[in-house]
Steps between C-alpha positions, in 0.01 A plus 500: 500500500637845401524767737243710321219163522649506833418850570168487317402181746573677788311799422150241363550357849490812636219642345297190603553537849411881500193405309386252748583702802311798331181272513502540839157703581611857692826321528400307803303178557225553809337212654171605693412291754089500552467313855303542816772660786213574803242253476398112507786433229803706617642154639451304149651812311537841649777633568744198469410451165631825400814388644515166320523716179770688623665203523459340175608877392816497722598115355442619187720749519300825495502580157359333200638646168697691622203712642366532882247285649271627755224382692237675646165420707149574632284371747137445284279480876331203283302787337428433157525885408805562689691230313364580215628873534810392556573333263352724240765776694777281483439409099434877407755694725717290670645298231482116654513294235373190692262443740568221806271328780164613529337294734105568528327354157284781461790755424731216290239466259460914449902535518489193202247691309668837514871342471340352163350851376821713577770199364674440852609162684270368761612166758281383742668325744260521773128574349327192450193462316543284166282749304867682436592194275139433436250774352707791572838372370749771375750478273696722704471311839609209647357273788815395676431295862173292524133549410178471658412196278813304620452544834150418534547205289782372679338557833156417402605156287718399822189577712243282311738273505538451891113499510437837512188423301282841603609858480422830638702771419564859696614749226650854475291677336721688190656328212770273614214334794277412190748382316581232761184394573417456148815316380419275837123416451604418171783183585226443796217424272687348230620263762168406614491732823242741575519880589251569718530859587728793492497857729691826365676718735700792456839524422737532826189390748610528887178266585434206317244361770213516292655386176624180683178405669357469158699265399474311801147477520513399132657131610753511194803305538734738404485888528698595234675877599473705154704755636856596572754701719359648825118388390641118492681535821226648724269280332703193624577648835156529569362180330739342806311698758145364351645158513494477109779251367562355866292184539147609372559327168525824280836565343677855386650517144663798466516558138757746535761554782856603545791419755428914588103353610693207660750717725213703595242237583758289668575151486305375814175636279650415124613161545428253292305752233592345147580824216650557160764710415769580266804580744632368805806652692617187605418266192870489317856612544425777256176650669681486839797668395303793337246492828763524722622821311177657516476401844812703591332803337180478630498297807196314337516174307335608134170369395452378203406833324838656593699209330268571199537911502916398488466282220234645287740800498810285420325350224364878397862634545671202255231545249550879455912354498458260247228749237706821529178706627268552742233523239171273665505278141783398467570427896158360556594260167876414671369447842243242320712298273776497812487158775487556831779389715589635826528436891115500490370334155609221285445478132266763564310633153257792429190379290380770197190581737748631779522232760836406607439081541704414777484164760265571820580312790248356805662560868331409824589739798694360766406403842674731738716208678635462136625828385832484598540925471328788415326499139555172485144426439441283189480090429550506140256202382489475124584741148240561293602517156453852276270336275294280775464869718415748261165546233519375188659758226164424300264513806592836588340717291803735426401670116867488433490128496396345143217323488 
């Protein structure tokens, strides 16, 4: 090679990287993290969660492209105005180019629809309702932790199973609650159970008295808790004090719960619950290495949502790497046709409706003579397999799915 093709390499190579560096929006990527910080789901999320994307910032090095990354945050109050405010803000004036979190399934499925009008990113890593990879599937947002369909019909299936034959279900009454209960009733009666009844309550109830002597005067076998955070724990707390789940022949299936609901309920009152999830601290090497990290930080083992805000933004982060850009197309395109393979998720894939498919596993919370130290709450008791755990591609719904 001369030194003038020399030269004239040097100067291509060069250009490229100032082109793809000048495809950086406002010269900086922003994350916005959409969570609740003050009320029933500050322990699932919050504030930690905010910090777990620091951290995936700070491993990746702090810059992608050569440009700043950023993260910022708001606390939504689980108002679906406030979030949706926010994020309409953050989109306009503040420049975030991808939007994180957003527990509460009322407000994900306004952030996907506006994230899909203005041509941003949009992860879920904490709302729940199946609807997002369902009906109101984006091609600008992705699903990333668990869904409302794979929990209730892994809890629900294991249920009928046992003989849990008849079903009442206690509900929170906003979009992720009727999600739950619908997804469940539906692996109930396709299983040859029978729902008998169902009360709504309000999101973050103090007194679920009422609620619970419904379904304990309906004589179901199983109250099945459509609910989550702070609504599932005082529900369970309180079952205990009626004597529900003790020896009256009625059992609890909390549809969903989270080590956080666990370390506030308290072993003496959680044991022996069965629940799904998608992350346990204390399941691999790899997941106890990065828990103990976060546990430094934070003095909190992470739930399963902050393991999924740090990965959904490594996997963000590498996609923007690998396309040059922080453009929502062509990252939303990488992110899709990229595995998943990390300290939380193997062979890991993201489906053209949005929904990362990932294994689920069943634990059984420990006795309290058998957790040897604190968080150490969880028998793990079987994986369920991506495809066995989530909907169907075709069943879903999703109009960018071909028929």
């Amino acid at each position: 090679m001369t030194k003038c093709s020399t030269a004239l390499a040097a100067l291509a190579l060069a250009l490229s990287t100032g082109a793809a560096s000048a495809q950086v929006s406002d010269d900086v990527v922003r994350i916005g993290v959409l969570n609740d910080q003050s009320g029933m789901m500050a322990d699932l999320s919050g504030a930690l969660a905010v910090d777990a994307v620091r951290m995936a910032i700070e491993d990746f090095g702090g810059k992608v492209l050569g440009k700043p990354i950023e993260v910022v945050s708001a606390d939504h109050q689980n108002k679906v105005d406030v979030g949706l405010a926010t994020a309409r803000k953050w989109y306009e004036q503040g420049g975030v180019d991808m939007i994180l979190d957003v527990p509460n399934s009322a407000i994900a499925l306004a952030v996907q629809d506006l994230t899909r009008k203005m041509d941003k990113v949009a992860i879920f890593t904490s709302a729940g309702t199946s609807d997002l990879t369902g009906k109101s599937c984006s091609p600008n947002g992705l699903h990333w932790t668990y869904d409302t369909y794979a929990y209730a019909s892994a809890v629900a299936s294991g249920m009928v199973a046992d003989g849990g034959k008849t079903w009442f279900f206690v509900t929170s009454d906003y979009a992720f609650g009727h999600a739950l209960e619908r997804d469940a009733s539906a692996v109930v009666k396709a299983r040859g159970g029978e729902v008998l009844g169902s009360v709504r309550h309000p999101i973050a109830s103090a007194d679920f008295s009422s609620f619970l002597l419904q379904a304990q005067s309906s004589k179901a076998q199983v109250i099945g808790l459509a609910n989550g955070s702070g609504d599932t724990v005082n529900s369970i707390k309180q079952a205990r004090e009626f004597g529900i789940g003790g020896d009256d022949g009625q059992r609890i299936a909390a549809l969903y719960m989270e080590i956080t609901d666990v370390h506030s309920i308290g072993l003496e009152a959680a044991q022996g619950v069965s629940l799904v999830g998608a992350f346990y601290w204390d399941q691999t090497e790899a997941t106890r290495a990065w828990s103990e990290r976060f546990y430094k930080r934070n003095g909190k083992m992470p739930s399963m949502i902050h393991a999924s805000d740090y990965a959904a933004t490594m996997h963000y982060l590498k996609a923007i790497q690998a396309v040059g850009s922080d453009a929502a197309g062509p990252v939303m395109a990488k992110m899709k046709a990229t595995p998943i393979d990390d300290f939380m998720t193997k062979g890991g894939k993201i489906r053209e409706d949005g929904r990362v498919l990932r294994d689920l596993y069943l634990y059984r919370v420990k006795k309290p003579s058998e957790s040897k130290r604190l968080w150490d709450y969880y028998h793990v008791l079987r994986t369920i397999p991506a495809e066995e755990a989530f909907r169907p591609l075709a069943a879903g719904g999703c109009p960018l799915v071909a028929k």
